[in-house]
C-alpha positions in Angstrom: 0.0 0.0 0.0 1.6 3.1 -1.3 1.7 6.1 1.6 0.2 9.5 0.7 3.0 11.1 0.1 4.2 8.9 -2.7 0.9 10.3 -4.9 2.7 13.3 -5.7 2.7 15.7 -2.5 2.8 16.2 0.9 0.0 14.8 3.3 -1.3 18.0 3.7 -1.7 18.9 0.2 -3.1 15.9 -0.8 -5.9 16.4 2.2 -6.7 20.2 1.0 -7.3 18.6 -2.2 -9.4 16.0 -1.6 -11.4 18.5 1.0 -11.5 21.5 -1.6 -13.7 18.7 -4.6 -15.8 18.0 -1.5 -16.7 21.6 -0.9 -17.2 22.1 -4.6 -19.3 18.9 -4.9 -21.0 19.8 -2.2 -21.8 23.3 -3.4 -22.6 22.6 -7.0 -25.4 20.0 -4.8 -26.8 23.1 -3.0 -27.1 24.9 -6.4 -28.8 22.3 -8.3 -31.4 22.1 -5.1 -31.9 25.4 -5.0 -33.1 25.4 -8.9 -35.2 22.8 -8.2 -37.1 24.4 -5.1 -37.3 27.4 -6.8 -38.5 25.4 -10.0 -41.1 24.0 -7.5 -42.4 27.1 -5.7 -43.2 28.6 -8.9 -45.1 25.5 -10.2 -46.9 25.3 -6.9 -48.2 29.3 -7.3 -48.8 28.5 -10.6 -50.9 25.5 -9.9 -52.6 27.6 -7.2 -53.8 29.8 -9.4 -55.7 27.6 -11.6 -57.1 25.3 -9.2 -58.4 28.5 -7.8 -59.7 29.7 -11.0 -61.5 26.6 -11.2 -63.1 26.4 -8.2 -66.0 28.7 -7.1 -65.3 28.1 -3.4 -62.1 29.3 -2.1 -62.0 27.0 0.7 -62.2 24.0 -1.7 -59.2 25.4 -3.4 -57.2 25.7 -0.4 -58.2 22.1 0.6 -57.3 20.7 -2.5 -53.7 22.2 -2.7 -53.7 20.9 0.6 -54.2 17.3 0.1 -52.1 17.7 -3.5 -49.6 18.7 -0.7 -49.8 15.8 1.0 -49.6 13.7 -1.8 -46.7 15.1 -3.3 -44.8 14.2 0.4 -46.2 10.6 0.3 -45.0 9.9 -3.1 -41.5 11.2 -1.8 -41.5 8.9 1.0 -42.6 6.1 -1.2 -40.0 6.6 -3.3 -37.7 6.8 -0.5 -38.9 3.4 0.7 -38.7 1.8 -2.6 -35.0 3.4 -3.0 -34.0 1.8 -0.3 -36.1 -1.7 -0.6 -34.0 -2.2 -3.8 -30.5 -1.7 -2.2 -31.6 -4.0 0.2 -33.0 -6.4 -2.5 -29.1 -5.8 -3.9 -27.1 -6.6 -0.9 -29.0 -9.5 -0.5 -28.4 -10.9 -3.9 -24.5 -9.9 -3.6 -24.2 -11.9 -0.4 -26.2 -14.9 -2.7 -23.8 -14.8 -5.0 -20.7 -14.6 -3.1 -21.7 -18.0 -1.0 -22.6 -19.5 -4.3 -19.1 -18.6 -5.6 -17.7 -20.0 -2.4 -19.2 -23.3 -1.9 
């Protein structure tokens, strides 16, 4: 195993490196998020507007932005679940394969 400073620098360096593409990663992450919330808080005024030009009863409106709300967060969290269902499915059939190349 080759020691960090025979990959071209010293320790220090090579740590500032690595920490600087975190940052960067990290804050081209926060700018792509903040496109897509502010993509979504226009979509959502937007689709305020016409479910309330739709609806006689602004009370309905509100109620129905509401529960689309709602929704929205429950597909999240479903996706979420499912996400993380399949990784699990995926470990599971890695660890099946491993003892089946190892019997």
């Amino acid at each position: 195993m080759s020691k960090p400073a025979d990959n071209g620098g010293p320790p220090e360096a090579l740590a500032f490196d690595a920490l600087e593409r975190a940052v960067t990663q990290a804050l081209e992450h926060l700018e792509a998020m903040e496109e897509r919330i502010a993509a979504t808080e226009a979509r959502n005024v937007e689709l305020g507007e016409v479910v309330r030009r739709f609806t006689a009863d602004p009370g309905e409106a509100d109620r129905i932005l509401s529960r689309l709300g709602e929704l929205e967060e429950e597909n999240e969290d479903l996706k979420r679940r499912l996400t993380e269902g399949r990784e699990g499915v995926d470990r599971i059939l890695a660890k099946i394969r491993f003892l089946e190349n190892h019997e």
